[in-house]
C-alpha positions in Angstrom: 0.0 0.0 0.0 3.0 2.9 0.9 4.8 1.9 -2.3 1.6 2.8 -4.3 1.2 6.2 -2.8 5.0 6.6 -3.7 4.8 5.4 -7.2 1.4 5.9 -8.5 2.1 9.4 -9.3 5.2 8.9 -10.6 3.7 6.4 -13.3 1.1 8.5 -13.8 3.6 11.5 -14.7 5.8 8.6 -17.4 2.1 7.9 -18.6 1.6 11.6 -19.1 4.5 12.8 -19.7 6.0 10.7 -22.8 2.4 8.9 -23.8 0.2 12.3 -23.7 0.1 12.7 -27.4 -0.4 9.1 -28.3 -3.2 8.4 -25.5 -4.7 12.1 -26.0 -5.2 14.8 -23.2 -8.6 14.0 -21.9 -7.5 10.0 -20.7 -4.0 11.9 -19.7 -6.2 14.0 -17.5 -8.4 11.2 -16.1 -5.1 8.5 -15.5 -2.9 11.4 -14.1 -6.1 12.5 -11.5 -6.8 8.8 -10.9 -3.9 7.4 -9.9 -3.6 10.3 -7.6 -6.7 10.0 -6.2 -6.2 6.4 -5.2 -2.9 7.4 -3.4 -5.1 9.8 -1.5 -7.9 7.0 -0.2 -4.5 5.0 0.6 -3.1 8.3 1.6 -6.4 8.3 4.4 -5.8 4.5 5.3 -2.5 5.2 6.7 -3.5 8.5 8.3 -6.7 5.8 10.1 -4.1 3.7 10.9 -1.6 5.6 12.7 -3.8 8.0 14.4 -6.4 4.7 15.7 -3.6 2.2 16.5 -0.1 4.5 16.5 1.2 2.2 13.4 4.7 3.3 12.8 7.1 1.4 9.8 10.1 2.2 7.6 10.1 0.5 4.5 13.3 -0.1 2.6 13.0 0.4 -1.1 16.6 -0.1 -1.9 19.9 1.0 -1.0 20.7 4.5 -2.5 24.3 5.3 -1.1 26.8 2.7 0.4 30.4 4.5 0.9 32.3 4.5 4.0 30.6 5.2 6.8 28.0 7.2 4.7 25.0 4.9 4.2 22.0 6.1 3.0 18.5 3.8 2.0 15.9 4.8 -0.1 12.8 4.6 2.3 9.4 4.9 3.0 9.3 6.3 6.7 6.0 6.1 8.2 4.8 7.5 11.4 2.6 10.3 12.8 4.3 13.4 11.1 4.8 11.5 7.8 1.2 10.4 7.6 0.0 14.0 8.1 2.0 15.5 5.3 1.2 12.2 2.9 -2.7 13.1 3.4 -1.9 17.1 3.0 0.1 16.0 -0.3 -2.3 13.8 -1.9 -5.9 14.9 -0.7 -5.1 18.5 -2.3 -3.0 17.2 -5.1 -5.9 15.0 -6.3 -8.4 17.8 -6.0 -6.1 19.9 -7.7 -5.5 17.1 -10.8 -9.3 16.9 -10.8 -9.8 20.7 -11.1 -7.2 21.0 -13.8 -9.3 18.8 -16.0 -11.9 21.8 -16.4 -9.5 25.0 -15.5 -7.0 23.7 -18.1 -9.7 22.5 -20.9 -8.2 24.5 -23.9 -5.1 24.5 -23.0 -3.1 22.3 -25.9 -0.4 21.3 -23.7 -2.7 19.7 -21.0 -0.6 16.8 -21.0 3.0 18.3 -20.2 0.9 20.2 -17.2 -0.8 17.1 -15.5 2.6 15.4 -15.7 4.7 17.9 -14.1 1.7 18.2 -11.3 1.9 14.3 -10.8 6.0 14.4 -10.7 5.4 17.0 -8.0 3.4 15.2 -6.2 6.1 12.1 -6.3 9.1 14.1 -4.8 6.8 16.1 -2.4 6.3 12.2 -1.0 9.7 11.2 -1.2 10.3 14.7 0.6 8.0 13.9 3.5 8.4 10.3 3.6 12.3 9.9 4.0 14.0 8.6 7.1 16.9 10.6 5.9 18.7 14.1 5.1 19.9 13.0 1.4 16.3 11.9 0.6 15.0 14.7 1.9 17.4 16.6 -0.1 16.4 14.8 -3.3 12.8 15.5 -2.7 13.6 19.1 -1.7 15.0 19.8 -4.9 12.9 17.6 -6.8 10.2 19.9 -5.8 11.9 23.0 -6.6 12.9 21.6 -10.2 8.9 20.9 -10.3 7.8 24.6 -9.5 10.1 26.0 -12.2 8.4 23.8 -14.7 5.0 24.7 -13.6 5.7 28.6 -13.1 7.1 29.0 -16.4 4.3 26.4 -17.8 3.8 29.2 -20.2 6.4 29.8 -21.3 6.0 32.3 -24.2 5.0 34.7 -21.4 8.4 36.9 -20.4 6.8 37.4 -17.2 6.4 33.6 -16.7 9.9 33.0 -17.6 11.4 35.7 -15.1 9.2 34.7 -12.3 10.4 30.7 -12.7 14.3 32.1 -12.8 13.9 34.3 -10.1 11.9 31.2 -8.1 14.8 28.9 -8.7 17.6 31.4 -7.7 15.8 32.7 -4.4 15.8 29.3 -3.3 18.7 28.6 -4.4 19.9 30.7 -1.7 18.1 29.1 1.0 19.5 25.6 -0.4 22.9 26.3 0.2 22.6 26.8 3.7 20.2 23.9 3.7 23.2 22.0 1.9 25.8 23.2 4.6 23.6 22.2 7.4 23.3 18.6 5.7 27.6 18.2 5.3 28.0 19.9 9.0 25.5 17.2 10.0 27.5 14.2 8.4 30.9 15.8 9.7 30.0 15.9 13.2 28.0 12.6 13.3 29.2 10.7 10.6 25.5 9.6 9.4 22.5 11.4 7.9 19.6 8.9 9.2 17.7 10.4 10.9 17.2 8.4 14.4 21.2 8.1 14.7 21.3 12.1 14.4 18.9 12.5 16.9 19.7 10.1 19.2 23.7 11.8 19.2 22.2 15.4 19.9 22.7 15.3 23.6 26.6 14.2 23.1 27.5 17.4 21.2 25.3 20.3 23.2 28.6 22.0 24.3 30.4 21.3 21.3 31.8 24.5 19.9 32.9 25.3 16.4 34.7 28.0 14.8 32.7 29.4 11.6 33.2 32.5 9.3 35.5 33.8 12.0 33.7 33.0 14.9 32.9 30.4 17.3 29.4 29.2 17.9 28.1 26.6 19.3 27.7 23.0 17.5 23.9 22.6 17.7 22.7 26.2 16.9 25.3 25.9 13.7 22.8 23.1 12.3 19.8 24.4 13.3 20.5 28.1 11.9 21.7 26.5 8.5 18.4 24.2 8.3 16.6 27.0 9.0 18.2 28.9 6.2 16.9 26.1 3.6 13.5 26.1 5.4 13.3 30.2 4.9 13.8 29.7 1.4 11.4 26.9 0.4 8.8 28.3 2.5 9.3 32.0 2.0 10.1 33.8 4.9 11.1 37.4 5.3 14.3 38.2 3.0 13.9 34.9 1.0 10.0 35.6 0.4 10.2 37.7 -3.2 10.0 34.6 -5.0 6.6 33.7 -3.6 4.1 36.3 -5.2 5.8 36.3 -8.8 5.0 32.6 -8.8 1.5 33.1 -9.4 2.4 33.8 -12.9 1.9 30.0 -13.2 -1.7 28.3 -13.8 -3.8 28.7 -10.8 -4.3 25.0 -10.0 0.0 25.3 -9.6 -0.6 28.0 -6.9 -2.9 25.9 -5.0 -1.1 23.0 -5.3 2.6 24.5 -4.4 2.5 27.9 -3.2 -0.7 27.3 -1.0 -1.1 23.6 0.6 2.4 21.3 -0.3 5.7 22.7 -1.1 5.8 26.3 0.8 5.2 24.5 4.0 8.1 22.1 3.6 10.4 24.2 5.5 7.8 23.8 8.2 7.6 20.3 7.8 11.7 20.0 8.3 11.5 22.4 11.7 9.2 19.8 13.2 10.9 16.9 11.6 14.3 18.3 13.3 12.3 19.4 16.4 15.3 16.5 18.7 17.7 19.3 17.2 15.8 22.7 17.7 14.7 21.4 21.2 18.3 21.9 22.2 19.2 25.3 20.4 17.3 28.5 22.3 19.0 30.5 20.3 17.7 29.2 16.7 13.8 29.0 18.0 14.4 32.4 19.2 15.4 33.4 15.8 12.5 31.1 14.3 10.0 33.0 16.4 11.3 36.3 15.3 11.5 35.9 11.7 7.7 33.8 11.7 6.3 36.8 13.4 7.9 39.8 11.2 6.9 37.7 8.0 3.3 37.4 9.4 2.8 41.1 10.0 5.1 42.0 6.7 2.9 40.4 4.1 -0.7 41.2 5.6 0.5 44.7 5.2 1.3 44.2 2.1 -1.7 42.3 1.3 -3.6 45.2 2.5 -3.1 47.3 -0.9 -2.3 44.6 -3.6 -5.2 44.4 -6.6 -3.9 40.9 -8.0 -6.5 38.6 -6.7 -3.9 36.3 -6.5 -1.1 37.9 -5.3 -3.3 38.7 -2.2 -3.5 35.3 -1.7 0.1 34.8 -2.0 0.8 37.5 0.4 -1.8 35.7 2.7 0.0 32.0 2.6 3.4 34.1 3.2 1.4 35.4 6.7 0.0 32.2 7.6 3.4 30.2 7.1 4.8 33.0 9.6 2.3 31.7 11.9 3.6 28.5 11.8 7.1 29.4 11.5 6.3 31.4 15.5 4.3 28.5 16.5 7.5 26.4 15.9 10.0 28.9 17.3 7.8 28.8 20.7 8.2 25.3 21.1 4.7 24.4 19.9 5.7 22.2 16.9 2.5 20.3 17.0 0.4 23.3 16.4 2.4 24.5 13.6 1.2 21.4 12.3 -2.1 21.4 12.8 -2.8 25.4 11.4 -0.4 23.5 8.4 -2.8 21.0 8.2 -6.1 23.1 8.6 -4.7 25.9 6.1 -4.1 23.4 3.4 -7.5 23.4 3.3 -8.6 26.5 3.4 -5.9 27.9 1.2 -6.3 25.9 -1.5 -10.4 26.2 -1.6 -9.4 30.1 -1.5 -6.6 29.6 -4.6 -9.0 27.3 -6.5 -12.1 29.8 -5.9 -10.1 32.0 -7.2 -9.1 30.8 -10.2 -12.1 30.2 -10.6 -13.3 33.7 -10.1 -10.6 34.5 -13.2 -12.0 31.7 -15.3 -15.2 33.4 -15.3 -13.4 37.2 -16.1 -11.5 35.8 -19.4 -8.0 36.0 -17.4 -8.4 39.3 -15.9 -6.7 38.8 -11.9 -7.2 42.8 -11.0 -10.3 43.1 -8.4 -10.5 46.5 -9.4 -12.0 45.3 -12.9 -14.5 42.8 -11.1 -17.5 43.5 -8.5 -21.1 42.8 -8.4 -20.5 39.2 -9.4 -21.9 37.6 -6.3 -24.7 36.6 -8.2 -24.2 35.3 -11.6 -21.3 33.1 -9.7 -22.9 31.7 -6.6 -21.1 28.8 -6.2 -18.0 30.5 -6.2 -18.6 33.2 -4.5 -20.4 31.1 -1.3 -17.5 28.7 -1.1 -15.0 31.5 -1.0 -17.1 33.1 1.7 -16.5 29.5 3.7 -12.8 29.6 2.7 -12.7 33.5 4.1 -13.9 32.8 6.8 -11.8 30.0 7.7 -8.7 31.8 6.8 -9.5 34.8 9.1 -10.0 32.7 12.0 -13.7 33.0 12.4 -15.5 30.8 15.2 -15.6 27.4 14.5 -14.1 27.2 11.8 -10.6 25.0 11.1 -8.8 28.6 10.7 -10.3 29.3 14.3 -9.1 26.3 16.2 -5.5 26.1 14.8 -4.9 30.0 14.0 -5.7 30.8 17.6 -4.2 28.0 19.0 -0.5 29.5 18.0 -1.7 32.9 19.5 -2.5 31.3 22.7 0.3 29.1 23.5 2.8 32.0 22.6 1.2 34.1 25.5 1.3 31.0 27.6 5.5 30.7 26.4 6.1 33.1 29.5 8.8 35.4 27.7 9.1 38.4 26.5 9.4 37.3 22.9 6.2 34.9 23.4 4.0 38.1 24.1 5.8 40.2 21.7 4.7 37.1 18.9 1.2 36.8 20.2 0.6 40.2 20.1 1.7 40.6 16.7 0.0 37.4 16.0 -3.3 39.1 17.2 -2.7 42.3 15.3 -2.0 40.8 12.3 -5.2 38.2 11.8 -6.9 41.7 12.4 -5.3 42.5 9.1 -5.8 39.5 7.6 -9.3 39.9 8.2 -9.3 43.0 6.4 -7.9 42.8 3.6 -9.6 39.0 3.1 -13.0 40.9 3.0 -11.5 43.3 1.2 -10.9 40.8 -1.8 -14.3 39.4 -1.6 -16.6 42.6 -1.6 -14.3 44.3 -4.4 -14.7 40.7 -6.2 -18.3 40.2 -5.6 -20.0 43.2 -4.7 -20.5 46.6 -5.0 -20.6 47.6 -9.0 -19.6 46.2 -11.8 -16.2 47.5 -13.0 -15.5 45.5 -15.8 -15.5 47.3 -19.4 -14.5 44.7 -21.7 -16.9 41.7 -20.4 -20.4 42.7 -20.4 -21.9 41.4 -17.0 -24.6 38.8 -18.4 -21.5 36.9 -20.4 -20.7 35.9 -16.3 -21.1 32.2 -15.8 -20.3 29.9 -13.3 -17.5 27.6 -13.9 -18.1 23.9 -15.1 -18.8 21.1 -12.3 -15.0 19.6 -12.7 -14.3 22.8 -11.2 -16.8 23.5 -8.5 -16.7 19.3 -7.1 -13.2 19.5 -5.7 -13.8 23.4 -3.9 -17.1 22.2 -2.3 -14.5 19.0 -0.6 -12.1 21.4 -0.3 -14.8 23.3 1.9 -15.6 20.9 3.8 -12.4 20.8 4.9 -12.2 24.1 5.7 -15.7 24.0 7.9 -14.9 20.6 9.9 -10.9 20.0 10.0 -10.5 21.9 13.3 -13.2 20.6 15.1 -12.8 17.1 14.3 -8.9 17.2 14.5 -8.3 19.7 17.3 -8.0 17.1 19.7 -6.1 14.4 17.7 -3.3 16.9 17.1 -3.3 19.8 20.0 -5.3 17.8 22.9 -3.4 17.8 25.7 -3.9 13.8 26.7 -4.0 12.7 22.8 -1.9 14.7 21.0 1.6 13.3 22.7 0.5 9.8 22.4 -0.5 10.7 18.4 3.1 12.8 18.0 4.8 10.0 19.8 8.8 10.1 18.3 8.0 12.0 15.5 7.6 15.4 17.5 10.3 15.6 20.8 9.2 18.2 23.2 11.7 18.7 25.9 9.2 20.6 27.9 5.7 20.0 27.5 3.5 22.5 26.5 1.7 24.4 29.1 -2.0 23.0 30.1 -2.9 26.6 31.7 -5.1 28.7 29.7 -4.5 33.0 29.2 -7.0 34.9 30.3 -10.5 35.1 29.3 -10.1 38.6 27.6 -7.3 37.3 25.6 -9.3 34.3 24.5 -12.2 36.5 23.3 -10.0 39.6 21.7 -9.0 37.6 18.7 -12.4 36.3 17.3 -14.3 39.4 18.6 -11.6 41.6 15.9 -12.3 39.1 13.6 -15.8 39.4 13.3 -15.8 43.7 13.5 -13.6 43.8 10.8 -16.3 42.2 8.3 -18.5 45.1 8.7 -15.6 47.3 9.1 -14.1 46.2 5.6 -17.8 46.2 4.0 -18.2 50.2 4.8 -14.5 51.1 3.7 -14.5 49.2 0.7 -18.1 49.5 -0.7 -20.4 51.9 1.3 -18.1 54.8 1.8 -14.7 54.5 -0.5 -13.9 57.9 0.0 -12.4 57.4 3.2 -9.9 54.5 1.8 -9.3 57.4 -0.8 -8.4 60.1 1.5 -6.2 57.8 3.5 -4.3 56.7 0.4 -3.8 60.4 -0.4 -2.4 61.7 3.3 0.0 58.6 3.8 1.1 58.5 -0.1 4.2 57.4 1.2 3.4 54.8 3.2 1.1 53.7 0.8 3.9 53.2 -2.1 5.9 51.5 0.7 3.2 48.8 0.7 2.4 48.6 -2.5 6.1 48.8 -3.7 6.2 45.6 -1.3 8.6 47.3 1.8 11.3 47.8 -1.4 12.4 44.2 -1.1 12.6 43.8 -4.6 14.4 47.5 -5.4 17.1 47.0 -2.5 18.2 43.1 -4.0 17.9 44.5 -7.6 20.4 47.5 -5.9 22.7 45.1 -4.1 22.7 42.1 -6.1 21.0 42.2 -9.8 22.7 45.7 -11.0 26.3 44.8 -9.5 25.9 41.4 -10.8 24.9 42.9 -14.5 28.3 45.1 -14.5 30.6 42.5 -13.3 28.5 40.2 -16.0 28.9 42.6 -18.5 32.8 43.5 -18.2 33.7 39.6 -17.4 32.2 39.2 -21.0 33.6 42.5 -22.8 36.6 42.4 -21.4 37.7 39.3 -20.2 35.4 37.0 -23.0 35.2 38.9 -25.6 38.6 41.2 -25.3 40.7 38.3 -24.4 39.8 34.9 -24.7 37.8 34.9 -28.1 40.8 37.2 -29.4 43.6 35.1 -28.4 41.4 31.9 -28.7 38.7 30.7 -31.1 38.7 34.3 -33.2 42.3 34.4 -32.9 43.0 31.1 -34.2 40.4 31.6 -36.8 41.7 34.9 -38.2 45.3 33.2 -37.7 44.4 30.4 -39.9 42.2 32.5 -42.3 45.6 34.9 -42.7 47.2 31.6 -44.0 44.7 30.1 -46.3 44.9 33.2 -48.2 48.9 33.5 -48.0 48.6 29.6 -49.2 46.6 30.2 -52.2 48.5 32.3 -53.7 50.5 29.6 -54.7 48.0 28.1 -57.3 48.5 30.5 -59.9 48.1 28.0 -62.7 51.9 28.6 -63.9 53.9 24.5 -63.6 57.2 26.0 -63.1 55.7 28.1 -60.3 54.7 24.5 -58.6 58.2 22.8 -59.9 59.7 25.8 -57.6 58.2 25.0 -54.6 58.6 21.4 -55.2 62.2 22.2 -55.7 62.2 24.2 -52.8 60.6 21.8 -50.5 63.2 18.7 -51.8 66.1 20.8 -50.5 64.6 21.4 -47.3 63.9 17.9 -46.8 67.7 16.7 -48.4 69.4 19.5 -45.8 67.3 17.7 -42.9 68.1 14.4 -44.0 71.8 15.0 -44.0 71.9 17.0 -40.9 70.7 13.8 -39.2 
């Protein structure tokens, strides 16, 4: 059963990928999404089985890497971390391969698309199922080498191109130090498995060594240098600007990787490491600060962006901050339930809107949409439910897991837990802005559209509309049901077992009743709140934009991240490109080399046939010429 959810989507990507034109697109759509699909329901069985009976097993596929005392497997780990991510991967993978089937219907390369999703899917598994660094590596990349394919899916697009390069280099960046932490690891222990890292952590807590200059201790080294990787993949403040260009891929690739799967990888490798981090204060103190700045960064962005999109973006940047906190205070198993919960409700919220631009011919800017609410019903209730579970509203999954991380960083103690639950507070205030903000400029108000009249509006085809309405479901019922399994003080340490170590068990007490009551309570004012700024009374959104212009183009100029690296990095990098090739390339080694050689040679052949003038005794000289050359070399022999 656990090779099948490995392989399934692989085969269905070979089936795709080099069949497609021979089988057609339509049965390359339905093998692709039902093989998928099936590693989903066997996806489920394992979840069933792990959480009822705590089944735990490491299957062997083969062995990868056998060189000194580096030995590496190819495995299939299973236990209660493993089995969360496998259903998070497939459930929304499958829904995603379904939805495809109607969002992608006349596209002509359908078959290239469903193949790259269903190779995605493969090394997001071997990611989360390895017992191992390398693997985790491979599947690390793998994905990465999957989201450049899929953001630069179109390809004749220049703005498609530039956003999959720029993808690939950020995290490129964040892979190096994920790289260095992976070598440090194997120096120090001599083994990347997993359980023999983690069992050798206590041996080398005072272990010093001396880095770039400075000494620092062994264990924060590793940590820091994971983290790096995890900053990258699952873009944190200074390795985010990857993250909201990406959506110049097909929406059903946002859902799937920039929403639910691969952005919450680095998440997935702090909790996997949680033996490690539980012994470096210093890295979850970092972890906390970095979770919580990104949070509050990109709802302020998110605030003023008119990409329906990019909003979203923006919004899975702020949640995965969330996590990132929730990690950093020690509270790794709530990171993984608001992971698990905002799958859900992130990818309804992608999905919806897609396909909110399926109905607008292409166009993504809310300002060219409104009064839709409805001619697309469907849509525009299950984004409502997707809203509302993203903002945290009561009883909803948003509310159970979102709130969870505010609490239990008030109940960390510290100065730096309060600090993160009080950003954490103000920021799902903002988050609840400007998420109401995209669905009354979407859906209501008046139609803004000039090129679409209003009645050519239709709702999107059933393909479409089946896999948001599960998706919703989701979003309405995976809290309540799950709180318990994952967060429950009594259940959730026997569920976690040795996949999660806690040094310190999280605190039972509870913060105080205002505290409990102040995040939900801002939650629901902002709705009307947002709905009289943004459609009764837009003057005064106006006159605010015209006081605090600056502050305005600081937001929607994205804090200048992208104009301070294009300063630092992309225009210093062009000169030096630029003389290394005119002055070095071009100036010196194509001179002296190929065009040098050829002008040499060309100088020659001309010199050469000069020599076939036609005239015999011209030839009997030279022939004469070259015998007494060859006669005086002869003799001086």
């Amino acid at each position: 059963m656990e090779y099948l959810i490995l392989f399934l989507p692989l085969l269905a990507s070979i089936i795709s990928g080099f069949f497609g034109k021979l089988i057609g697109g339509k049965i390359s759509q339905i093998i692709t999404s039902l093989f998928v699909s099936i590693s989903a329901l066997l996806s489920l069985v394992v979840f069933y089985k792990v959480a009822t009976s705590g089944y735990e097993n490491n299957f062997i596929i083969a062995t990868w890497i056998n060189s000194g005392s580096l030995n590496v497997n190819w495995s299939i780990n299973i236990d209660a971390l493993s089995s969360v991510m496998l259903v998070v991967v497939t459930v929304i993978s499958s829904l995603v391969h379904i939805y495809s089937i109607g969002y992608m219907f006349h596209d002509p390369h359908k078959e290239r698309f469903m193949s790259y999703l269903s190779l995605f899917t493969f090394a997001m598994l071997t990611l989360v199922t390895s017992d191992n660094f390398i693997q985790l590596f491979f599947g690390w990349e793998g994905v990465g080498l999957c989201s450049y394919f899929l953001i630069g899916f179109w390809f004749k697009k220049p703005s498609a191109n530039a956003a999959a390069i720029k993808a690939f280099l950020v995290n490129r960046v964040g892979d190096f130090g994920f790289a260095l932490g992976i070598f440090l690891i194997f120096y120090i222990f001599g083994t990347v498995n997993y359980n023999e890292v983690f069992q050798k952590i206590p041996e080398i807590v005072d272990k010093e060594l001396f880095f770039i200059g400075i000494n620092i201790n062994a264990v924060d080294l590793i940590c820091l240098l994971l983290f790096i990787g995890a900053m990258g993949k699952s873009a944190q403040i200074f390795l985010h600007t990857w993250l909201p260009d990406a959506m110049e891929g097909p929406t059903p690739v946002s859902a799937l990787i920039h929403a639910a799967t691969m952005v919450t990888a680095g998440v997935f490798l702090v909790v996997r490491c949680s033996p490690i981090y539980e012994y470096s204060e210093l890295a979850l103190s970092i972890i906390t600060i970095v979770g919580m700045v990104t949070a509050f960064f990109a709802a302020s962005v998110a605030l003023v962006q008119t990409d329906i999109k990019k909003i979203i973006a923006y919004s899975t940047c702020s949640q995965l901050g969330y996590m990132f906190f929730a990690a950093g205070v020690g509270a790794y198993s709530v990171a993984m339930f608001h992971l698990f919960t905002h799958a859900f409700f992130k990818a309804l919220l992608f999905l919806g809107s897609g396909s909110v631009i399926h109905s607008f011919k292409d166009e993504q800017d809310i300002n060219q949409m409104g009064g839709v609410w409805k001619k697309l019903p469907y849509t525009y209730v299950l984004m409502i439910i997707g809203t509302l579970a993203l903002t945290g509203f009561p009883f909803l999954s948003g509310f159970y897991s979102k709130d969870a991380i505010i609490e239990f960083a008030f109940l960390r103690g510290n100065s730096l837990g309060f600090y993160a639950s009080s950003i954490g507070v103000f920021t799902a205030l903002l988050t609840s802005i400007y998420s109401w903000r995209l669905i009354f400029k979407t859906f209501h108000g008046s139609y803004n559209n000039s090129k679409l009249k209003i009645d050519t509006m239709h709702e999107s085809p059933k393909t479409m509309l089946v896999p948001l309405i599960i998706l919703a479901l989701g979003a309405i019922f995976a809290g309540i049901l799950f709180k318990d399994l994952f967060i429950g003080h009594e259940t959730s340490y026997e569920f976690w077992s040795s996949s999660i170590k806690f040094l310190e068990p999280l605190s039972k007490d509870h913060p105080p009743i205002w505290f409990i009551y102040l995040t939900p309570l801002l939650v629901i004012i902002s709705i009307p709140l947002a709905y009289y700024l943004f459609i009764k009374n837009k003057k005064i959104v106006d006159s605010i934009v015209k006081s605090n212009k600056p502050f305005y183009l600081f937001l929607i100029n994205k804090w200048y991240f992208d104009e301070l690296y294009d300063f630092i990095f992309v225009k210093p990098s062009k000169k030096i490109g630029y003389f290394l090739w005119k002055k070095v390339d071009v100036s010196l080694i194509d001179k002296f080399g190929p065009d040098g050689i050829s002008q040499l040679i060309k100088y020659f052949s001309l010199k050469a046939v000069k020599f076939q003038s036609g005239y015999i005794y011209h030839y009997a000289f030279v022939m004469l010429i070259g015998f007494s050359i060859l006669l005086t070399l002869l003799l001086v022999k």
